[in-house]
C-alpha positions as CSV (number, residue, x, y, z in Angstrom):
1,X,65.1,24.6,16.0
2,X,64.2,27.5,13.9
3,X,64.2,25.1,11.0
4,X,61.6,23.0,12.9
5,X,59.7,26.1,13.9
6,X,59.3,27.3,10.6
7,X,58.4,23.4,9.2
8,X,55.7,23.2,12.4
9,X,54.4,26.9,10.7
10,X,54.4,25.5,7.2
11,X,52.7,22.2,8.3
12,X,49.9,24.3,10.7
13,X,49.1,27.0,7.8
14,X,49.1,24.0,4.7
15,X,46.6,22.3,7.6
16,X,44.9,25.4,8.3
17,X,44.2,25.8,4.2
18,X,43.0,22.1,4.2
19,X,40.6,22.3,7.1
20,X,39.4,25.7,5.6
21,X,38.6,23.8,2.3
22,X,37.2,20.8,3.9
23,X,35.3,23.6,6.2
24,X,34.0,25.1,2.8
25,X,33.0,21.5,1.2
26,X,31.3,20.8,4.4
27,X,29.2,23.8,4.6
28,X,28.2,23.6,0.8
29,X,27.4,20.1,1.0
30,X,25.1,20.9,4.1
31,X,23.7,23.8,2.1
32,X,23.0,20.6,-1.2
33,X,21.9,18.6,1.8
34,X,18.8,20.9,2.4
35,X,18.5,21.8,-1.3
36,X,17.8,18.1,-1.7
37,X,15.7,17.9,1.4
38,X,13.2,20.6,0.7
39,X,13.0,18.9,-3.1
40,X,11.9,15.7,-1.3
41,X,9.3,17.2,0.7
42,X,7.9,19.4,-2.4
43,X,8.1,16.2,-4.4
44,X,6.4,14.4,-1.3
45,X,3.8,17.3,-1.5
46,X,2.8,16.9,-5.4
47,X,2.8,12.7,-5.0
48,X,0.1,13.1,-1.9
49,X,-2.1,16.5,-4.3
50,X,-1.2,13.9,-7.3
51,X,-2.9,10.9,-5.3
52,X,-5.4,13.0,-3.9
53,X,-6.3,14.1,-7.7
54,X,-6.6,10.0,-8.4
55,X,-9.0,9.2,-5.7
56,X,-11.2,12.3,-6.6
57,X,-10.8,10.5,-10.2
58,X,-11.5,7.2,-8.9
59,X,-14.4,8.4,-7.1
60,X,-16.0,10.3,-9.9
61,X,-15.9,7.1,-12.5
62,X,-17.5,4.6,-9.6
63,X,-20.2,7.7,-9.8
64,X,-20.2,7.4,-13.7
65,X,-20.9,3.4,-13.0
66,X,-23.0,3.9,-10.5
67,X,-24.9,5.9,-12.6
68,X,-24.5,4.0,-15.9
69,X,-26.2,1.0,-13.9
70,X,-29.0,3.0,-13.0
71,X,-29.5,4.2,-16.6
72,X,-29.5,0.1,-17.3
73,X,-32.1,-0.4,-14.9
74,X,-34.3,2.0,-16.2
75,X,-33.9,1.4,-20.1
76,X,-34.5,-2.5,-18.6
77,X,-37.8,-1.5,-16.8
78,X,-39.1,0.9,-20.2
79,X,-38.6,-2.3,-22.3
80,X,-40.5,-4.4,-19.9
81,X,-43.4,-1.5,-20.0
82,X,-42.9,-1.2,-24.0
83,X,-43.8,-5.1,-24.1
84,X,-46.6,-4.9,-21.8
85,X,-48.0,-2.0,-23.5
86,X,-47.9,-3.6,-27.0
87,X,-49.5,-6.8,-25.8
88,X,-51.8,-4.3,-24.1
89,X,-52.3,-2.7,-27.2
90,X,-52.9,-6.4,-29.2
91,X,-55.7,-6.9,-26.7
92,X,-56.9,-4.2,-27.1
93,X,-57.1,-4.3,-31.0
94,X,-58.3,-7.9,-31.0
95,X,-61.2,-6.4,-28.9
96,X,-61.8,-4.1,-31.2
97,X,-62.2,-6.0,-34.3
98,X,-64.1,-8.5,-32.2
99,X,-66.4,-5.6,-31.4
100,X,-66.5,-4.1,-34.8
101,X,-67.5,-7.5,-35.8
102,X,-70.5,-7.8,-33.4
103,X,-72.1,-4.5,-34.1
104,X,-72.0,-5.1,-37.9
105,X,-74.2,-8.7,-37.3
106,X,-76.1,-6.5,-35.5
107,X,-76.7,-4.1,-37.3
108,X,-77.5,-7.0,-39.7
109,X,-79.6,-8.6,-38.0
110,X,-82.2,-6.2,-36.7
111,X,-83.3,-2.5,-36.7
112,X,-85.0,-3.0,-33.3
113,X,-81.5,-3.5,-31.9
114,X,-80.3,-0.2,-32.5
115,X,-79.7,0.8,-29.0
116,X,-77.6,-1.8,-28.4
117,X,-75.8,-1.1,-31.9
118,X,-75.0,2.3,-30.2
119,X,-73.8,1.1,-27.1
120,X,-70.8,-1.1,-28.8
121,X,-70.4,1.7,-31.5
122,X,-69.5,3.9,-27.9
123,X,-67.0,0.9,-26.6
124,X,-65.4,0.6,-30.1
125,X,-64.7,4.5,-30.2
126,X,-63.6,3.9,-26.5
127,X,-61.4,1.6,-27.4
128,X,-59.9,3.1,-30.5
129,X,-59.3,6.1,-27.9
130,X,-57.8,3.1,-25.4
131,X,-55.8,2.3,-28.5
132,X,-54.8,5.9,-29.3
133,X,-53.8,6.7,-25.9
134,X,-51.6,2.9,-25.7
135,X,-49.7,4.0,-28.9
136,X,-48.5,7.5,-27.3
137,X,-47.9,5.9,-24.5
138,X,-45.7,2.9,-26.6
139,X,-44.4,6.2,-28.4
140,X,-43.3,8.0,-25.1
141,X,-41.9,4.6,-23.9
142,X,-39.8,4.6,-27.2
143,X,-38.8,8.1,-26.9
144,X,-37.7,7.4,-22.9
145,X,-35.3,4.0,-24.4
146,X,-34.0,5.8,-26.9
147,X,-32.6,8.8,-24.2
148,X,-31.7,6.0,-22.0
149,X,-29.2,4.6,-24.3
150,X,-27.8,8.0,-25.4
151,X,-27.5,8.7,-21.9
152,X,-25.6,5.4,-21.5
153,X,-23.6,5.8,-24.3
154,X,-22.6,9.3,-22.6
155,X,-21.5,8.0,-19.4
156,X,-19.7,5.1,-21.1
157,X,-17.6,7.3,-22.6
158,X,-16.8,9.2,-20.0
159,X,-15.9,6.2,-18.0
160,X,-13.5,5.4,-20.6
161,X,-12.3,9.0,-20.7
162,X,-11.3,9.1,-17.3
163,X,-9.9,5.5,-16.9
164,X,-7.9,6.5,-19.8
165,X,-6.8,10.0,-17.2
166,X,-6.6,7.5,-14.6
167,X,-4.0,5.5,-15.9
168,X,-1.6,8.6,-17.9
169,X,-1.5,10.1,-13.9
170,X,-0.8,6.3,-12.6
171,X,2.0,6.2,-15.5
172,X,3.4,9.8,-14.8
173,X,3.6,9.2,-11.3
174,X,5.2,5.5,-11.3
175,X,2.2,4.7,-9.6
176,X,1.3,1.0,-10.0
177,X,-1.8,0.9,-7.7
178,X,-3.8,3.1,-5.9
């Protein structure tokens, strides 16, 4: 009996010794358990700043298109106004010589005509002022184009820049789509 009592002792201490152990393996693979949890959620927490970050990055290149459209438009419109001022400007020196020509027959023609020789002589100079004024104006135009493109050029870039951003994030993230 005593040998029994003494095996039953044995048995409940080598038991006691295993459920300590499994006791201990339990309680460090809870504490592993919430290691890994709070890992997940600060992973969880840099995906959702990480996506937030490519939507602020998406945003800001439809902006950069946007605007790059808009530059488009308005180097678009400066040609249209730097063709309508040079065809201005062709008028306009067509009339001139045409003028020119008329006050030097004339002048030709008659002394007794002078007043109306100095009437044309006024709407040549007017015109060569017209003319003056149409090649600033052609100049400014050129001036406006040339800004335009740079301008363009600029934003381009930029787009490309950020697409370029757009996709390392996408790629360090294991993103495929946003």
């Amino acid at each position: 009996l005593e040998k029994k009592v003494k095996s039953y002792k044995d048995e409940n201490t080598e038991l006691k010794t295993k459920l300590s152990t499994v006791n201990t393996e339990a309680s460090n693979l809870r504490r592993d358990k919430d290691l890994l949890d709070e890992k997940i959620n600060n992973m969880t927490a840099d995906m959702q700043a990480v996506s937030h970050k490519l939507i602020d990055q998406q945003d800001k290149i439809t902006k950069l298109q946007t605007a790059a459209t808009d530059n488009e438009m308005s180097r678009i419109k400066a040609e249209g106004q730097i063709r309508s001022a040079n065809l201005a400007l062709q008028q306009k020196s067509s009339e001139l010589r045409t003028q020119s020509n008329k006050v030097e027959l004339l002048t030709t023609e008659s002394k007794h005509l002078q007043g109306t020789v100095s009437n044309l002589t006024g709407k040549v100079n007017q015109l060569e002022r017209e003319k003056r004024e149409l090649n600033e104006n052609v100049l400014s135009l050129q001036t406006e184009k040339k800004l335009n493109l740079q301008s363009r050029a600029s934003h381009e870039k930029q787009i490309t820049s950020l697409q370029e951003a757009l996709k390392e994030r996408k790629i360090q993230c294991g993103i495929t789509k946003v």
